[in-house]
C-alpha positions, 0 to 999 in steps of 0.5 A: 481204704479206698471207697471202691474197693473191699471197703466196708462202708455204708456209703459214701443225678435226677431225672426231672420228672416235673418242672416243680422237681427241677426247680428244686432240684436246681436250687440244691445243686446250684453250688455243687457244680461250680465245686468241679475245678480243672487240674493240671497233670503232665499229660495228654493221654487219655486217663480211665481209671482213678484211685485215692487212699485218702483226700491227698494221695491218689493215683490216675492211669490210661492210655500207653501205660501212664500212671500218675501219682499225687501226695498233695491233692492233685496240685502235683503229679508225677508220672510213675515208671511203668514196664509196659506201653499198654493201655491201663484200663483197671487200678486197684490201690490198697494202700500206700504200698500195695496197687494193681493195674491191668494193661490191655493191648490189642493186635495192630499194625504197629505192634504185634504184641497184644494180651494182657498184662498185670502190674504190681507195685509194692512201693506205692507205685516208685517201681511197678513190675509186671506181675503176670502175662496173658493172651487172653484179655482180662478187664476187671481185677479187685483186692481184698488185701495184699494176698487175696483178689479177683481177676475178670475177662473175656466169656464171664471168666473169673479167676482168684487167687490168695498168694497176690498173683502169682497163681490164679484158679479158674473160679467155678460159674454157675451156668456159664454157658448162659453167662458168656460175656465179658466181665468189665468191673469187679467190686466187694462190699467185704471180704466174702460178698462182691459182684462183678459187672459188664456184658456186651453192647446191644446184646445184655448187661450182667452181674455175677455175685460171689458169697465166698471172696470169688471162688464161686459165682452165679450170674443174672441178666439184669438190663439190655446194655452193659453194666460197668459200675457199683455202688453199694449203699450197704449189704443188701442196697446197691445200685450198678450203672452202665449203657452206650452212646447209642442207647445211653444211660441205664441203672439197675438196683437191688435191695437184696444183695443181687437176687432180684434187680430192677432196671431203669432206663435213664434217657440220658445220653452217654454210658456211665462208666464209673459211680461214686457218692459224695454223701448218702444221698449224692451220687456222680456218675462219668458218661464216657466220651459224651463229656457230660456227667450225671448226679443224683440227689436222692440215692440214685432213683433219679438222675440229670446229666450236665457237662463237664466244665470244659465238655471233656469226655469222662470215665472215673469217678472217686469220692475221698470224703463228702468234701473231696472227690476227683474224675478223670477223662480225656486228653488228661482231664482231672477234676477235682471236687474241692468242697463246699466254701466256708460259711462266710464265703457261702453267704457271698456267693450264694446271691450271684449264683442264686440269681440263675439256676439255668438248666435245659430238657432234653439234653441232647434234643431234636429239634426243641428243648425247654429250657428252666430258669429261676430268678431270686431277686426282681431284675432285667432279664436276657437269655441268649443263645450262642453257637459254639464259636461265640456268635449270637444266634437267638435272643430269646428272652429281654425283660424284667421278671420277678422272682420266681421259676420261668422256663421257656422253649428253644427251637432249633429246627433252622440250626446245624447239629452242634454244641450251643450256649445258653446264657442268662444274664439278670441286671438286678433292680437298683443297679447291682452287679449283673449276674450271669449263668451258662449252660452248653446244650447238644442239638443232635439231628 
């Protein structure tokens, strides 16, 4: 089953607080950003939502009612027969037969259909049916099995149903008066014990909990912005994720399946829209239109964001297992996690990537940012600042260093708001393979 879903697992990126604990940090993260590959699906459209049954077979849906399917890892993908052009903004695949999907269209100019629509599929995906038609606009839906499953939308309503959607009962929310917003993600750590999550932009974020499969809720206002993922570490530990491009980042936690929750405000840019974790410990997070994404190394406590390989805006994540994990975003983007290399292959590529853990904080900055660096063998050092279209805007470091961590101050008081390269190169001493490393860095005025 499907590590976001009514799964029973028990678990499938850092904040820097000091330079020592980026260095470390750096040095355990030097490979995994490198595993990030682009694939090449047939579309442009924007794609929000992913699901994989297992390492091979997976789905991808977004923009104008694309759905797209893989049985060979990503390598191929077709595009699947939809009833509607509506925006798919929620999918739930159970198994190689059974999946969901919530197609959302507002009212426009060019069309005077608008609501929600539910597709069902019980093929895998070869023909998907429209399964229900609403006026109102549902968000979030989740299921246990081929029968019993939640619906969320608008005013913190949530539905159930036990005869896979056909009919749906309004479920009973404690107080909803107080919980009148909207619910944006739904997910269960079993049959009977689930949250689900969402809120309002610059208003509160909120988390319902069910006991009993969703026919009951009682709600909590956990944080000031909303919360749009879960993650569960076990019944009682798990973390949800969220925010705005205004405020950014925020993550709250809870060690008691939901009474208590903490929040921590991450002071990253961007709003994280899905999570998921590589290992017990390695976790991910999308952050929207920002094109970046945050990891954490340490169960969520602290967090970095660094960007995507080509600065696409992202918004779900998916773990297979430990070696396998793919986002989808923008424009089309999928990436996929391909793993770890073989041991041997390990041993020749550590050397030229170990040669320059390179990171900046802040990222965005205004006006300066530090910029960290680690070198592992004694060579001739250059660090360069390029702007977007290549140009060489500052040299900021040409000399020969030893092995060890440096880190030094960019400036940026006389530059344009944008995008800049940061790249380091290392000529090693004897006159081996330069090495070289790059970084993209936000400049917001």
């Amino acid at each position: 089953m499907n590590a976001r879903g009514f799964s029973f697992h028990m678990g499938h990126t850092c904040r820097v607080l000091s330079v020592l604990s980026l260095t470390l940090c750096l040095h355990s993260f030097a490979k995994s950003q490198d595993y990030w590959v682009i694939l090449d699906p047939p579309t442009t459209r924007d794609l929000h939502k992913v699901d994989f049954i297992d390492s091979l077979k997976g789905w991808a849906a977004g923009d104008s009612g694309i759905i797209l399917m893989t049985s060979d890892g990503g390598s191929n993908w077709s595009v699947q027969p939809v009833p509607v052009e509506f925006n798919i903004i929620d999918l739930k695949i159970l198994d190689e037969r059974f999946g969901w999907a919530i197609a959302q269209q507002y009212p426009s100019d060019t069309s005077s259909e608008y609501g929600t629509r539910i597709l069902r599929t019980t093929n895998g995906g070869t023909e998907w049916l429209q399964w229900g038609s609403f006026s109102e606009f549902w968000h979030a839906l989740e299921f246990a099995d081929s029968a019993n499953g939640v619906l969320g939308g608008d005013q913190g309503r949530l539905l159930w149903t036990s005869d896979a959607g056909v009919t749906w009962t309004e479920a009973v929310v404690d107080s909803p008066e107080f919980g009148m917003w909207p619910v944006r993600n739904i997910d269960f750590y079993s049959s009977k014990y689930g949250l689900a999550t969402g809120g309002q932009y610059d208003i509160t974020g909120q988390v319902w909990r069910t006991t009993d499969g969703g026919k009951f809720w009682t709600w909590d206002r956990v944080a000031t912005e909303p919360v749009f993922a879960t993650h569960f570490f076990d019944s009682l530990n798990i973390i949800c994720v969220g925010g705005d491009l205004d405020y950014g980042a925020g993550m709250v936690r809870t060690t008691d399946f939901g009474l208590n929750w903490v929040y921590t405000y991450l002071g990253i840019w961007g709003q994280a829209s899905g999570v998921d974790f590589r290992t017990a410990s390695e976790g991910w997070a999308p952050l929207g239109f920002a094109g970046t994404y945050m990891y954490s190394l340490d169960t969520g406590h602290t967090w970095t964001s660094i960007f995507t390989p080509d600065s696409s805006g992202v918004f779900d994540v998916v773990f297979t297992d430990s070696s396998t994990g793919y986002i989808v975003g923008t424009g089309g983007t999928i990436l996929k996690y391909v793993g770890p290399p073989t041991a041997v292959a390990e041993e020749k590529t550590l050397a030229p990537d170990g040669q320059a853990l390179l990171r900046n904080y802040p990222n965005p900055f205004n006006p300066a940012t530090t910029i960290h660096y680690r070198v592992e063998e004694k060579g001739l050092v250059r660090l360069v600042i390029y702007d977007i279209t290549g140009r060489v805007v500052r040299e900021l470091k040409r000399e020969v260093q030893d092995p060890g961590g440096y880190q030094l101050t960019f400036d940026g008081s006389e530059l344009s708001s944008g995008v800049y390269i940061c790249r380091v190169y290392i000529t090693p001493v004897g006159g081996r393979i330069l090495q070289q490393r790059s970084i993209k860095m936000l400049l917001m005025r």
